[in-house]
mmCIF file as gemmi writes it, N, C-alpha and C atoms, coordinates in Angstrom:
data_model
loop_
_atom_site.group_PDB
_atom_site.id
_atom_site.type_symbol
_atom_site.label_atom_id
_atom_site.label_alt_id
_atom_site.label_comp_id
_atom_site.label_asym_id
_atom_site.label_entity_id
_atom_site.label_seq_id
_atom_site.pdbx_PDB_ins_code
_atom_site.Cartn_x
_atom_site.Cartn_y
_atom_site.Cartn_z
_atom_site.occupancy
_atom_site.B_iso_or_equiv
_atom_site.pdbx_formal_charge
_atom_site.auth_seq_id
_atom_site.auth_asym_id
_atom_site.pdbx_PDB_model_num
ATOM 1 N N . UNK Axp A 1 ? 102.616 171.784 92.387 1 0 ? 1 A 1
ATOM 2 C CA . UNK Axp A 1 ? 101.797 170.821 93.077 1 0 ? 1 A 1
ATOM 3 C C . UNK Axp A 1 ? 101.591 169.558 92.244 1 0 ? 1 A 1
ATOM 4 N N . UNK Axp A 2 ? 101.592 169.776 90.646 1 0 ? 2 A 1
ATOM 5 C CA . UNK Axp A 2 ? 100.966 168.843 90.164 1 0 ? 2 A 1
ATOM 6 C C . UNK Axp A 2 ? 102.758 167.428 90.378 1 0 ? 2 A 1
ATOM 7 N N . UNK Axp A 3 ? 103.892 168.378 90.411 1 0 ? 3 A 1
ATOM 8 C CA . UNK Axp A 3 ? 104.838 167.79 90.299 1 0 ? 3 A 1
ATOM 9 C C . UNK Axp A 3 ? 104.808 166.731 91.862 1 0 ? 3 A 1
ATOM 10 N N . UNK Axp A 4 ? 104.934 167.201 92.315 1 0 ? 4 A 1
ATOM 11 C CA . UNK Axp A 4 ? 104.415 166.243 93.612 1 0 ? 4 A 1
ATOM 12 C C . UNK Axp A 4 ? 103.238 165.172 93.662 1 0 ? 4 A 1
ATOM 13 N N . UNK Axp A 5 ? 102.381 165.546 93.122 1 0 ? 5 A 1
ATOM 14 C CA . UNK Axp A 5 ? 101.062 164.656 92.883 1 0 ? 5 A 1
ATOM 15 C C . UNK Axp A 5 ? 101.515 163.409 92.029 1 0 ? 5 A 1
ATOM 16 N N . UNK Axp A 6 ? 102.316 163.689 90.732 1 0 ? 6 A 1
ATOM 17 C CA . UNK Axp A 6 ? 102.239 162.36 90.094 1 0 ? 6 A 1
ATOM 18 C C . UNK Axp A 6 ? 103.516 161.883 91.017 1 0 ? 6 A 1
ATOM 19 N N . UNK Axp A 7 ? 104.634 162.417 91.305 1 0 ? 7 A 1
ATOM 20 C CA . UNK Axp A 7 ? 105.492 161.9 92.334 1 0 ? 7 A 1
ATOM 21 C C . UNK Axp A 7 ? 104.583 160.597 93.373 1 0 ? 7 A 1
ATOM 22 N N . UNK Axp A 8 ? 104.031 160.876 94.145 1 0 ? 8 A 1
ATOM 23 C CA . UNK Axp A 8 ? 103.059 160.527 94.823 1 0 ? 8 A 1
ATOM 24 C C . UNK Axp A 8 ? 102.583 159.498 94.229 1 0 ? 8 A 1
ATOM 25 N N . UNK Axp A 9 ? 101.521 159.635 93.35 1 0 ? 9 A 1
ATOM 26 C CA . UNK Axp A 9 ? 101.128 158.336 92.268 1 0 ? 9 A 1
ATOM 27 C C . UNK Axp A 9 ? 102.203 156.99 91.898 1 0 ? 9 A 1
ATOM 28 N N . UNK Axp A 10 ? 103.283 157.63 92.031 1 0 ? 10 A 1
ATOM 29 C CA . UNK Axp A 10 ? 104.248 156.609 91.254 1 0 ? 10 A 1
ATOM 30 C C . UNK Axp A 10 ? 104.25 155.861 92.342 1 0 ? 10 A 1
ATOM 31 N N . UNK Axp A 11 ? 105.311 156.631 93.73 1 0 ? 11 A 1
ATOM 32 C CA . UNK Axp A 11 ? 105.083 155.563 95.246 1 0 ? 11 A 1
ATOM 33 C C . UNK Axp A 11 ? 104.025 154.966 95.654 1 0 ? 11 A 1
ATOM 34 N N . UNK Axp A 12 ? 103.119 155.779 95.37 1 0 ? 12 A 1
ATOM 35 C CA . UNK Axp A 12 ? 101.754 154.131 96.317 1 0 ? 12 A 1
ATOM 36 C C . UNK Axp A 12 ? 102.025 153.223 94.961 1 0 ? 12 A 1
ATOM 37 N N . UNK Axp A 13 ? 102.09 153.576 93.829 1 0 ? 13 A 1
ATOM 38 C CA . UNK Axp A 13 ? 102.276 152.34 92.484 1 0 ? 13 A 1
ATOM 39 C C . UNK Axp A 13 ? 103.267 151.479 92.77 1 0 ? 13 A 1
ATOM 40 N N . UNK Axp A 14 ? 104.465 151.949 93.036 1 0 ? 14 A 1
ATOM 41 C CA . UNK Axp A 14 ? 105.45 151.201 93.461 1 0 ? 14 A 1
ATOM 42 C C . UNK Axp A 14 ? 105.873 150.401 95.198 1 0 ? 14 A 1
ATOM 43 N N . UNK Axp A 15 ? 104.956 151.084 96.196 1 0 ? 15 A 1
ATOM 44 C CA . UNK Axp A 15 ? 104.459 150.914 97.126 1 0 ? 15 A 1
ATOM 45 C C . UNK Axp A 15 ? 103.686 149.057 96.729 1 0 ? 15 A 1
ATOM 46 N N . UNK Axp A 16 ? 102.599 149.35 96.1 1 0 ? 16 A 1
ATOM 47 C CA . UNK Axp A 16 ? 101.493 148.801 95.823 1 0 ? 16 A 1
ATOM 48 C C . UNK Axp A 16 ? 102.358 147.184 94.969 1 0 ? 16 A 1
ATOM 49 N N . UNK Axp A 17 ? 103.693 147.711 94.179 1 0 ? 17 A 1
ATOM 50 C CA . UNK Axp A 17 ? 104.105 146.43 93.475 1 0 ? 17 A 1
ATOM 51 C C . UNK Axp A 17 ? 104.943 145.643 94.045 1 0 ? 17 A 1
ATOM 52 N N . UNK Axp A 18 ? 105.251 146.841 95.275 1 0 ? 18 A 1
ATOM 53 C CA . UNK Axp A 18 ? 106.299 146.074 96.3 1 0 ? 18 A 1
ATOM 54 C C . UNK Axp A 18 ? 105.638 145.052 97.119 1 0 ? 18 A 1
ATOM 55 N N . UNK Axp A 19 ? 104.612 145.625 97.458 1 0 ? 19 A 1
ATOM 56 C CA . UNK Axp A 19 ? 103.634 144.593 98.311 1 0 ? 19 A 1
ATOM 57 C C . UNK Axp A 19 ? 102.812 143.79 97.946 1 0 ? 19 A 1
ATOM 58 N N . UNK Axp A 20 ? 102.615 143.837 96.419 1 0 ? 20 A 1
ATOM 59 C CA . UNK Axp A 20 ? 101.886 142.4 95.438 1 0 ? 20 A 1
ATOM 60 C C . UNK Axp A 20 ? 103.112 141.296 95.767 1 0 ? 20 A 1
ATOM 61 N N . UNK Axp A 21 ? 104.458 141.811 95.089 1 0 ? 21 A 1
ATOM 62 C CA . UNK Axp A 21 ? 105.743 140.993 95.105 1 0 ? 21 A 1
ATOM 63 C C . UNK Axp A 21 ? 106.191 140.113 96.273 1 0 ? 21 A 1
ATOM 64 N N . UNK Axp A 22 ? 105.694 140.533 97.777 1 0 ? 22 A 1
ATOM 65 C CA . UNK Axp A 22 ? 106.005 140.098 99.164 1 0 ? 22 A 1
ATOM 66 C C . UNK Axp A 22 ? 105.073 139.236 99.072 1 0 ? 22 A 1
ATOM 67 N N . UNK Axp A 23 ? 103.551 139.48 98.842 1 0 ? 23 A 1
ATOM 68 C CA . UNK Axp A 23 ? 102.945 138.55 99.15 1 0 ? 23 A 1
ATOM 69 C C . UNK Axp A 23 ? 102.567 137.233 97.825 1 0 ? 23 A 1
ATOM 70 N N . UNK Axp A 24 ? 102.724 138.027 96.607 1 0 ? 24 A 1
ATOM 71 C CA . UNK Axp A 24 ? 103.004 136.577 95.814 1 0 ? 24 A 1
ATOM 72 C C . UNK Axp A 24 ? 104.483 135.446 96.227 1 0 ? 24 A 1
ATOM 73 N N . UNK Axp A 25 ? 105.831 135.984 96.683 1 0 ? 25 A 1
ATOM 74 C CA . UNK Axp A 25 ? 106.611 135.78 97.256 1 0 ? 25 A 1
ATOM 75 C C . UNK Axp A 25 ? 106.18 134.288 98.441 1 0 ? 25 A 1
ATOM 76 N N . UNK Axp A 26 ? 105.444 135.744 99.517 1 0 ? 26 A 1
ATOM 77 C CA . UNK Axp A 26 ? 104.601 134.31 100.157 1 0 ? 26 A 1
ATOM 78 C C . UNK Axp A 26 ? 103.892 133.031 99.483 1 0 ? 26 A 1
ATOM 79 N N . UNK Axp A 27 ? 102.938 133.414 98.899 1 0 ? 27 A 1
ATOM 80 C CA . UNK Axp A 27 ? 102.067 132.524 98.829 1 0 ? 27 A 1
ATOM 81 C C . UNK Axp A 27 ? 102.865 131.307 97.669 1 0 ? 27 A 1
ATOM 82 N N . UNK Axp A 28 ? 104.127 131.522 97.477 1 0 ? 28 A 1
ATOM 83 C CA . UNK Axp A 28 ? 105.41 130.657 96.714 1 0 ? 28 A 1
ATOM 84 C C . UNK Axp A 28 ? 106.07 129.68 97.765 1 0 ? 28 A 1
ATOM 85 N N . UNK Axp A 29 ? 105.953 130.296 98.702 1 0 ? 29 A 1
ATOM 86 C CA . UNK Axp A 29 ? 106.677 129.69 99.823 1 0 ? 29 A 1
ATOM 87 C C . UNK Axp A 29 ? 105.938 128.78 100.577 1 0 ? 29 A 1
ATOM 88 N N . UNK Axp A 30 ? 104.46 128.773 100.937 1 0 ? 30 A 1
ATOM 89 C CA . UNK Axp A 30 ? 103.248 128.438 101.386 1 0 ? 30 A 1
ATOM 90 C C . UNK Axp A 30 ? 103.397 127.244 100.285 1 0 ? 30 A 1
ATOM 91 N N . UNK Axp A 31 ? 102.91 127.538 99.118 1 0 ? 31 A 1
ATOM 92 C CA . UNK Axp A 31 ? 102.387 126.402 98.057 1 0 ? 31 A 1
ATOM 93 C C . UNK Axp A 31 ? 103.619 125.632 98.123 1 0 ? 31 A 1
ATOM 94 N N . UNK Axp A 32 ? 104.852 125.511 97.918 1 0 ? 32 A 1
ATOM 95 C CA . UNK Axp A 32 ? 106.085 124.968 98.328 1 0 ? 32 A 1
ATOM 96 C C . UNK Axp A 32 ? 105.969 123.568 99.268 1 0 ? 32 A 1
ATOM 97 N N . UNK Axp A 33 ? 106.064 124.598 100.381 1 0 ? 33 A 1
ATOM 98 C CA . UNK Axp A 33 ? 105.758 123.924 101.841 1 0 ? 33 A 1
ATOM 99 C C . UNK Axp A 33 ? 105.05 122.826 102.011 1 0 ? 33 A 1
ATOM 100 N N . UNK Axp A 34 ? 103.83 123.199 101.619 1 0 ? 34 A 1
ATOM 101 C CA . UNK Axp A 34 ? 102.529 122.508 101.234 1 0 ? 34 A 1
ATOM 102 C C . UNK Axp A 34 ? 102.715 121.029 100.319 1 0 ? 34 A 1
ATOM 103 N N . UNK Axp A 35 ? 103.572 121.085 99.272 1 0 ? 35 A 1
ATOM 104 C CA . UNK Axp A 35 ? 103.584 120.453 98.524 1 0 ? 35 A 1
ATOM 105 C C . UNK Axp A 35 ? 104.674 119.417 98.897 1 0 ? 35 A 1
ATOM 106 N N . UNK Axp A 36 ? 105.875 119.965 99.289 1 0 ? 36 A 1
ATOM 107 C CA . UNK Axp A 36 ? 106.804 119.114 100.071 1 0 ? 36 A 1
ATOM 108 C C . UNK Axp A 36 ? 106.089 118.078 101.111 1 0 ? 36 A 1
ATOM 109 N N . UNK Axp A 37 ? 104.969 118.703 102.379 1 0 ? 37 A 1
ATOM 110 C CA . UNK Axp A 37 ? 104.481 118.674 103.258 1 0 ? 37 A 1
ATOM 111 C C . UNK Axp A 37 ? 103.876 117.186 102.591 1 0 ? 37 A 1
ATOM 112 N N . UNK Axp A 38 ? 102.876 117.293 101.644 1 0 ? 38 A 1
ATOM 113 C CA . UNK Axp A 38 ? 101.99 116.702 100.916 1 0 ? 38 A 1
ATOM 114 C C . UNK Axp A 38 ? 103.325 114.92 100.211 1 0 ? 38 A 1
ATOM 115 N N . UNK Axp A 39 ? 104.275 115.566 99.532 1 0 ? 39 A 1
ATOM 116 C CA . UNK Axp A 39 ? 104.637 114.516 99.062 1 0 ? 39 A 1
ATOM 117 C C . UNK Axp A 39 ? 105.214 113.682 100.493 1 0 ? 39 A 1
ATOM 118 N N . UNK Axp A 40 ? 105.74 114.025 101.367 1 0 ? 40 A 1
ATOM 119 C CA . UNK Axp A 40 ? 106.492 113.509 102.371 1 0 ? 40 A 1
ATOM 120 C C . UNK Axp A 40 ? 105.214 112.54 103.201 1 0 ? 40 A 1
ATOM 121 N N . UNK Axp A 41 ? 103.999 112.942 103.491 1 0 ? 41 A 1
ATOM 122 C CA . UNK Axp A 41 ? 103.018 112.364 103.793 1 0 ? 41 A 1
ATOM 123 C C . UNK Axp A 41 ? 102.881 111.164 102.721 1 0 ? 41 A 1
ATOM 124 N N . UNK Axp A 42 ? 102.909 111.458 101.76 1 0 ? 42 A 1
ATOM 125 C CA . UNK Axp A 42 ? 102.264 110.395 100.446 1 0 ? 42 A 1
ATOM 126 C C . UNK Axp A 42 ? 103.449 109.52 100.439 1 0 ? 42 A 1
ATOM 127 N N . UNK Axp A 43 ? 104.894 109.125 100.509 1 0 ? 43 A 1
ATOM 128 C CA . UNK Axp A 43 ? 106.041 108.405 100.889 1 0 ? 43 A 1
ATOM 129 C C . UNK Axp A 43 ? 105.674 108.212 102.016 1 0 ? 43 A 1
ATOM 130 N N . UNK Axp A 44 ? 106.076 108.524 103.227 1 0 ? 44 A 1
ATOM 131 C CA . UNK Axp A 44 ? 105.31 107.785 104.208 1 0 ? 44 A 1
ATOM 132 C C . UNK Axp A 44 ? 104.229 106.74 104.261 1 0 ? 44 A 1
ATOM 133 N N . UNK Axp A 45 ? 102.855 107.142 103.328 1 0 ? 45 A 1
ATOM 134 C CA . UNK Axp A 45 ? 102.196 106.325 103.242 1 0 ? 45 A 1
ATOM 135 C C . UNK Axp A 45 ? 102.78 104.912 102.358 1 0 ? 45 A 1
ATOM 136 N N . UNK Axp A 46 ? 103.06 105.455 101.24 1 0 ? 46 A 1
ATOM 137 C CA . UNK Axp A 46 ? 103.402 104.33 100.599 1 0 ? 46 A 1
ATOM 138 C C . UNK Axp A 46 ? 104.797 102.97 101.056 1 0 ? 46 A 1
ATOM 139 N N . UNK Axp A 47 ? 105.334 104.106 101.904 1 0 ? 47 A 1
ATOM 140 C CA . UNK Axp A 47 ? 106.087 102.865 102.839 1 0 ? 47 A 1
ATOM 141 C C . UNK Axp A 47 ? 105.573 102.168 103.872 1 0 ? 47 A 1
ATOM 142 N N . UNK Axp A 48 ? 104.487 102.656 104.16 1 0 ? 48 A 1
ATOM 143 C CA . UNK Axp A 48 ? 103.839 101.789 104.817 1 0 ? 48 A 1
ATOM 144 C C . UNK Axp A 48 ? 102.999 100.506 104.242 1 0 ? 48 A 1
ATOM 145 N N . UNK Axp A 49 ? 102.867 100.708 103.278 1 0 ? 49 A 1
ATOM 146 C CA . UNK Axp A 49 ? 101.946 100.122 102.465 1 0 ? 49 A 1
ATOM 147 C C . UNK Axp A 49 ? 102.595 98.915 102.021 1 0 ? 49 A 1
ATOM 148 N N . UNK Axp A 50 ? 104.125 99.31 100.919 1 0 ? 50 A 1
ATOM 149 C CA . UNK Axp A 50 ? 105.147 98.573 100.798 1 0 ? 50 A 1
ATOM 150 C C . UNK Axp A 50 ? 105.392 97.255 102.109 1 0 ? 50 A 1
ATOM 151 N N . UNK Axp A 51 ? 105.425 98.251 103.044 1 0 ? 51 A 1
ATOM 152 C CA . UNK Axp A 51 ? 106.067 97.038 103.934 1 0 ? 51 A 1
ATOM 153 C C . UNK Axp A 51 ? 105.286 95.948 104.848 1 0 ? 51 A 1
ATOM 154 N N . UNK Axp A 52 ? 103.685 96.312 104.27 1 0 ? 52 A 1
ATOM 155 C CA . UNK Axp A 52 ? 102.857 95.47 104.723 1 0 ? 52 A 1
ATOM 156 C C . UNK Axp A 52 ? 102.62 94.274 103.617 1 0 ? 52 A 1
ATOM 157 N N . UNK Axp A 53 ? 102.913 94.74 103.035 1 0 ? 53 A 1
ATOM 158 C CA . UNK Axp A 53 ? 103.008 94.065 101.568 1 0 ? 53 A 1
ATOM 159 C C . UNK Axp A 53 ? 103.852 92.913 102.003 1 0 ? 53 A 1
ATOM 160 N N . UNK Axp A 54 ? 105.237 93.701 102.282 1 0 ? 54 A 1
ATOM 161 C CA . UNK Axp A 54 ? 106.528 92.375 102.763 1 0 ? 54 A 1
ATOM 162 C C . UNK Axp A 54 ? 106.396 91.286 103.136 1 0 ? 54 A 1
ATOM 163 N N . UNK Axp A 55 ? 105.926 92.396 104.527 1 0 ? 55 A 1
ATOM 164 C CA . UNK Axp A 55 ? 105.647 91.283 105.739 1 0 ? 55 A 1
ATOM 165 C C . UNK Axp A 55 ? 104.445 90.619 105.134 1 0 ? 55 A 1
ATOM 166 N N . UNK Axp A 56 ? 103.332 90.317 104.629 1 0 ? 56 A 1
ATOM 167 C CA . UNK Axp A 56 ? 102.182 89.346 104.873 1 0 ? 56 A 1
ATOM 168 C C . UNK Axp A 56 ? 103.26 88.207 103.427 1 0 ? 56 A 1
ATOM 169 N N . UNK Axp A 57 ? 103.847 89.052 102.739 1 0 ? 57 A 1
ATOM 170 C CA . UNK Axp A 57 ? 104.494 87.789 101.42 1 0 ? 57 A 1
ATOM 171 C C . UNK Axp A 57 ? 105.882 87.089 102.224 1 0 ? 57 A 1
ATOM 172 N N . UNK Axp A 58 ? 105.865 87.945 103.901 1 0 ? 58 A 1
ATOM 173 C CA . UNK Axp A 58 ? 107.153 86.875 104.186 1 0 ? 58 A 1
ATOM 174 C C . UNK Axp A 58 ? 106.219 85.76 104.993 1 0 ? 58 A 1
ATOM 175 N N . UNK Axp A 59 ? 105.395 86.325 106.024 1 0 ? 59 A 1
ATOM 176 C CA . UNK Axp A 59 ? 104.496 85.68 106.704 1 0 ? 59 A 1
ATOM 177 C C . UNK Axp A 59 ? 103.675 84.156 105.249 1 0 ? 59 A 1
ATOM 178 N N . UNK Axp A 60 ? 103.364 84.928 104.585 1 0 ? 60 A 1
ATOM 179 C CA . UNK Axp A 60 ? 102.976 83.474 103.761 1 0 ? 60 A 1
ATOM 180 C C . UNK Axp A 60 ? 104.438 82.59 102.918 1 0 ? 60 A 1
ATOM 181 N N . UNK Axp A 61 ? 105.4 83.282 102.581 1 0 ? 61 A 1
ATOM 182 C CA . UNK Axp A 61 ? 106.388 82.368 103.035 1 0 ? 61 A 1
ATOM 183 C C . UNK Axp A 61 ? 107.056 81.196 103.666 1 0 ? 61 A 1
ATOM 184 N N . UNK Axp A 62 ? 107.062 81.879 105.231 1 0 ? 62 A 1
ATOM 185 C CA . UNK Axp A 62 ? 107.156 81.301 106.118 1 0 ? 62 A 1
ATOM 186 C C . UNK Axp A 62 ? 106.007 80.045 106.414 1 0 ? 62 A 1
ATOM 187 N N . UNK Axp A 63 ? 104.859 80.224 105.907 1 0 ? 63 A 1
ATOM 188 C CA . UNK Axp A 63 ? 103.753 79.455 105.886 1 0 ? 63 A 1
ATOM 189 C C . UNK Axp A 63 ? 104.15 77.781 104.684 1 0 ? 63 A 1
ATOM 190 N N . UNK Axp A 64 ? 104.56 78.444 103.85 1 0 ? 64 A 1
ATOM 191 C CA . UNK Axp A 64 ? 104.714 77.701 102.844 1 0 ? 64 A 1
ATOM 192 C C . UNK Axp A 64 ? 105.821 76.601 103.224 1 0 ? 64 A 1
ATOM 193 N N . UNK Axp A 65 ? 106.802 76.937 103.911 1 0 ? 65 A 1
ATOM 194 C CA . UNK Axp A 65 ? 108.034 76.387 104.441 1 0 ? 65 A 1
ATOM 195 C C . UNK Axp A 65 ? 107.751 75.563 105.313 1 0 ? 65 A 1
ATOM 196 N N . UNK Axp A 66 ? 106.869 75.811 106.569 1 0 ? 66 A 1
ATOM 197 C CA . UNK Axp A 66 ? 106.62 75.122 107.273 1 0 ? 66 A 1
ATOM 198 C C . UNK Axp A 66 ? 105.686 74.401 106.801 1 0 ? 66 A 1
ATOM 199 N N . UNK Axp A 67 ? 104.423 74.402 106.334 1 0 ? 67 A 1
ATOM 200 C CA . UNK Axp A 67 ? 104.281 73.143 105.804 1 0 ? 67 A 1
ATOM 201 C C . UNK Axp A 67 ? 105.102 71.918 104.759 1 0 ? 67 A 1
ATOM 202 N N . UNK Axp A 68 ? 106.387 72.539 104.013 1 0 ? 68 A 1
ATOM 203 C CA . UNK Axp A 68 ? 106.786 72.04 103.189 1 0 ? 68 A 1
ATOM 204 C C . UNK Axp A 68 ? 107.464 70.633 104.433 1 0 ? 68 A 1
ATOM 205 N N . UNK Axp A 69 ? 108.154 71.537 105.023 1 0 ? 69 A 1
ATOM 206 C CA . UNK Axp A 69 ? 108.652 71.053 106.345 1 0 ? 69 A 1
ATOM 207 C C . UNK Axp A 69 ? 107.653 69.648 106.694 1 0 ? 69 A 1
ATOM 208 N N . UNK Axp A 70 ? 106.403 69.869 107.031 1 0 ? 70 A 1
ATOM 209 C CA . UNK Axp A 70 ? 105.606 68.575 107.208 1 0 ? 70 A 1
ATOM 210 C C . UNK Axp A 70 ? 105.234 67.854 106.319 1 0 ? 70 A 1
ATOM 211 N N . UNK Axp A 71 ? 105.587 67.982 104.812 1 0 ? 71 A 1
ATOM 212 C CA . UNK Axp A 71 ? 105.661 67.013 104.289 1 0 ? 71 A 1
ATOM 213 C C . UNK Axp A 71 ? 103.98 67.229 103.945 1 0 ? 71 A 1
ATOM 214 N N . UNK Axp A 72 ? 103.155 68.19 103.498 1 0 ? 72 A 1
ATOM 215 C CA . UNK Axp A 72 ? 101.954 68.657 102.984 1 0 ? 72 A 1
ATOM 216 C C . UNK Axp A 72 ? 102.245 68.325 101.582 1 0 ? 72 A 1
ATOM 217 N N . UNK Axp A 73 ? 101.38 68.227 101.038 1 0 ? 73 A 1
ATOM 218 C CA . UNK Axp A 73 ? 101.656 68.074 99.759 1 0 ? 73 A 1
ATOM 219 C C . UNK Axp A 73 ? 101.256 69.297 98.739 1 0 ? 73 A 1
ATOM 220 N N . UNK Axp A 74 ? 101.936 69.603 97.791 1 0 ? 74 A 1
ATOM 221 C CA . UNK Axp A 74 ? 102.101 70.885 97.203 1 0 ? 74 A 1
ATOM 222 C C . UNK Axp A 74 ? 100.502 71.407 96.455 1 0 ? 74 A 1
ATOM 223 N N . UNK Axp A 75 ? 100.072 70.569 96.245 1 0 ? 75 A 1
ATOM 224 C CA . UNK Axp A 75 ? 98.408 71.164 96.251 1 0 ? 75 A 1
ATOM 225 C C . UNK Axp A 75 ? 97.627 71.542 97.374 1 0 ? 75 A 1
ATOM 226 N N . UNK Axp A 76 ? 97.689 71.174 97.911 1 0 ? 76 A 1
ATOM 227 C CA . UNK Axp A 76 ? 97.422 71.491 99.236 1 0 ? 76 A 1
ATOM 228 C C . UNK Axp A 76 ? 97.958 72.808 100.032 1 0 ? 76 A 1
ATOM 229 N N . UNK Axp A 77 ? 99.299 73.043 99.861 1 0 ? 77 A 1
ATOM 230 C CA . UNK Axp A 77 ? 99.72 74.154 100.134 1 0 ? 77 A 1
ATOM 231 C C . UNK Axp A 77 ? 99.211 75.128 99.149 1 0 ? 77 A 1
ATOM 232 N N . UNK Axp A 78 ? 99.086 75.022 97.997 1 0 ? 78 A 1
ATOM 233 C CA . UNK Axp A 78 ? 98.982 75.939 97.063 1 0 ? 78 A 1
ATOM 234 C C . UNK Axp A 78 ? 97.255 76.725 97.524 1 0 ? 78 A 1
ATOM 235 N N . UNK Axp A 79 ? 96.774 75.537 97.942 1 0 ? 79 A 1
ATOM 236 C CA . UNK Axp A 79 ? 94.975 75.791 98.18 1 0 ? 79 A 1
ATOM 237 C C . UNK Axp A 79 ? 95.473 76.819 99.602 1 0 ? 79 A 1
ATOM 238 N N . UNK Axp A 80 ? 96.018 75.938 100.751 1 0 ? 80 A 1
ATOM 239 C CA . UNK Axp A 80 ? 95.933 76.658 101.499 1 0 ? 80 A 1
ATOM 240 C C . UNK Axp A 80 ? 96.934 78.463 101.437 1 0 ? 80 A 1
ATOM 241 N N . UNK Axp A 81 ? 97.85 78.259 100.904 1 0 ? 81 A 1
ATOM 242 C CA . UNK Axp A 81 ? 98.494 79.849 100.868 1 0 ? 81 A 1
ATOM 243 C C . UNK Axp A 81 ? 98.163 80.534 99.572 1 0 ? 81 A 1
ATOM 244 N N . UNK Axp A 82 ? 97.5 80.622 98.751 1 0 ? 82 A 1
ATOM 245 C CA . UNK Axp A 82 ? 96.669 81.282 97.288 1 0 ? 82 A 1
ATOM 246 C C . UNK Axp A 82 ? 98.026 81.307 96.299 1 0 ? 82 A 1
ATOM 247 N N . UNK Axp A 83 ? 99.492 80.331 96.706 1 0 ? 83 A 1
ATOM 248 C CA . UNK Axp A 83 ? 100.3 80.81 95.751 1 0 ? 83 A 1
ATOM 249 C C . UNK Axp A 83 ? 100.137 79.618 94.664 1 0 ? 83 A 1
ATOM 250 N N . UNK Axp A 84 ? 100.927 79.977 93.381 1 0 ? 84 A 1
ATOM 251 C CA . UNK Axp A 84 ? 100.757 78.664 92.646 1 0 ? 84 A 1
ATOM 252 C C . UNK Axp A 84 ? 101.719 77.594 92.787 1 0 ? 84 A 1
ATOM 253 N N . UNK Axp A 85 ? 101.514 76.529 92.333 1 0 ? 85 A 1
ATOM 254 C CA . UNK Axp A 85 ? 102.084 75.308 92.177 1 0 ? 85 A 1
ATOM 255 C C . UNK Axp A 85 ? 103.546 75.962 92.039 1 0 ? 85 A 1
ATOM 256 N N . UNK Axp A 86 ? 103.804 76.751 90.901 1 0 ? 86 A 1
ATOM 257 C CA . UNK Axp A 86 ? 105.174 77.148 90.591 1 0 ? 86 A 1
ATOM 258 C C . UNK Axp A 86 ? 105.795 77.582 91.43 1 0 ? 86 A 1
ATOM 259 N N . UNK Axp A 87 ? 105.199 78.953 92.065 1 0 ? 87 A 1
ATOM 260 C CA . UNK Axp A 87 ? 105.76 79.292 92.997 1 0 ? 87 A 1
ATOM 261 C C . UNK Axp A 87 ? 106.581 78.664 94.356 1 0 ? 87 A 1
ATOM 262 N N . UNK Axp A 88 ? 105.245 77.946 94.67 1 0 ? 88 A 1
ATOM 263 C CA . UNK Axp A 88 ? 105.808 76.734 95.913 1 0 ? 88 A 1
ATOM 264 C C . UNK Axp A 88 ? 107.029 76.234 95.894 1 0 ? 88 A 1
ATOM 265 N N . UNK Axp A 89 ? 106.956 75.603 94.195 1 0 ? 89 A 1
ATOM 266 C CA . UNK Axp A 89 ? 108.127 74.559 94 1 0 ? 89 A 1
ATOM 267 C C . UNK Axp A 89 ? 109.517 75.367 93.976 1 0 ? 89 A 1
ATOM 268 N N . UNK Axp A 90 ? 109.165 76.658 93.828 1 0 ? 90 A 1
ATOM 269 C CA . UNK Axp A 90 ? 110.222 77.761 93.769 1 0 ? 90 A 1
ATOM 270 C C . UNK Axp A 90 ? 111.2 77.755 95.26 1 0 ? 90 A 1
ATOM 271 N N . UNK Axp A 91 ? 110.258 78.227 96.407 1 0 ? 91 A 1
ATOM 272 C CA . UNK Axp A 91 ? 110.577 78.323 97.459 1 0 ? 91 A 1
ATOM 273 C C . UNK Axp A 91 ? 110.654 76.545 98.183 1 0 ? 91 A 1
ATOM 274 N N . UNK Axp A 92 ? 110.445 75.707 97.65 1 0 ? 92 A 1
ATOM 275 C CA . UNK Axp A 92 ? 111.086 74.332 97.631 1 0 ? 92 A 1
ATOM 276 C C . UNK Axp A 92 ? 112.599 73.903 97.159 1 0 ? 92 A 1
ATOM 277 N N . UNK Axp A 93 ? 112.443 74.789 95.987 1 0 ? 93 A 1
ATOM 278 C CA . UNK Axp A 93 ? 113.817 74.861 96.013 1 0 ? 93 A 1
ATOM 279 C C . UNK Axp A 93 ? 115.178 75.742 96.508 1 0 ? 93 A 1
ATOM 280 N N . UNK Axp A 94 ? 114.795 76.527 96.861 1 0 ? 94 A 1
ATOM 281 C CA . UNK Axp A 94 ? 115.254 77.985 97.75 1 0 ? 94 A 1
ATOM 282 C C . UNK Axp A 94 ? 115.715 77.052 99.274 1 0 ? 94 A 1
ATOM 283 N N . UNK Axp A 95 ? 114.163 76.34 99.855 1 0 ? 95 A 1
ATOM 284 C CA . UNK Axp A 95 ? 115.509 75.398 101.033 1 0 ? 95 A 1
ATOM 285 C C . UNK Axp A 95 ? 116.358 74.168 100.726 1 0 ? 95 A 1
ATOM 286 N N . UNK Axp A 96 ? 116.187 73.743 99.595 1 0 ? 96 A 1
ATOM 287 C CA . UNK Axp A 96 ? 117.051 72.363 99.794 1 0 ? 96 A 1
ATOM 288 C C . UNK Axp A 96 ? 118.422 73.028 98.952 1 0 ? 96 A 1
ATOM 289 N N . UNK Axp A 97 ? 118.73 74.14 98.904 1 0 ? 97 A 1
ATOM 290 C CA . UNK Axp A 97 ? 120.343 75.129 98.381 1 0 ? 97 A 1
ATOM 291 C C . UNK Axp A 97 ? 121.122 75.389 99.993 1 0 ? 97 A 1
C-alpha cells in the first residue's frame, strides 16, 4: 500500500507542476500580448502626435510664404508666425531656388 501511496504523491506533484507550467506558460503569453498591445497603442500615439507637429510647421510655413509673397516685411512676419528672423530668411531663400 505504502508503494502506491508515494506513487500517488509523486502524480498529483507532477500533476500539480504540470499545471503551475500551463498556467505560468499563460500568463507569458497574456503579459506578451499586453505589452505588444501597449507598445502598438504608444506608436500610434506618437504618430499622431508627429504628424500634427508637421502639419501646424507646414501650415506656418505656408504662412510665412504667403506673406513673403506680399511683400510683409520680415519682422513682422517673424512677430506674426513665432519663427526667427533666421529662419524666415531661410524659407526666403528656399523660394527664390
Amino acid at each position: 500500500m505504502e508503494d502506491y501511496s508515494s506513487e500517488i504523491n509523486n502524480l498529483i506533484y507532477v500533476d500539480r507542476d504540470i499545471e503551475d507550467a500551463k498556467w505560468e506558460k499563460i500568463g507569458r503569453e497574456i503579459a506578451k500580448n499586453e505589452g505588444y498591445n501597449d507598445g502598438k497603442n504608444e506608436g500610434r500615439a506618437e504618430g499622431r502626435i508627429e504628424g500634427q507637429i508637421a502639419g501646424e510647421q507646414k501650415k506656418q510655413q505656408e504662412m510665412v510664404e504667403n506673406l513673403l509673397g506680399l511683400n510683409v516685411d520680415i519682422d513682422t512676419i517673424s512677430k506674426a508666425s513665432g519663427l526667427s528672423v533666421d529662419e524666415i530668411l531661410k524659407i526666403k531663400d528656399q523660394l527664390a531656388k
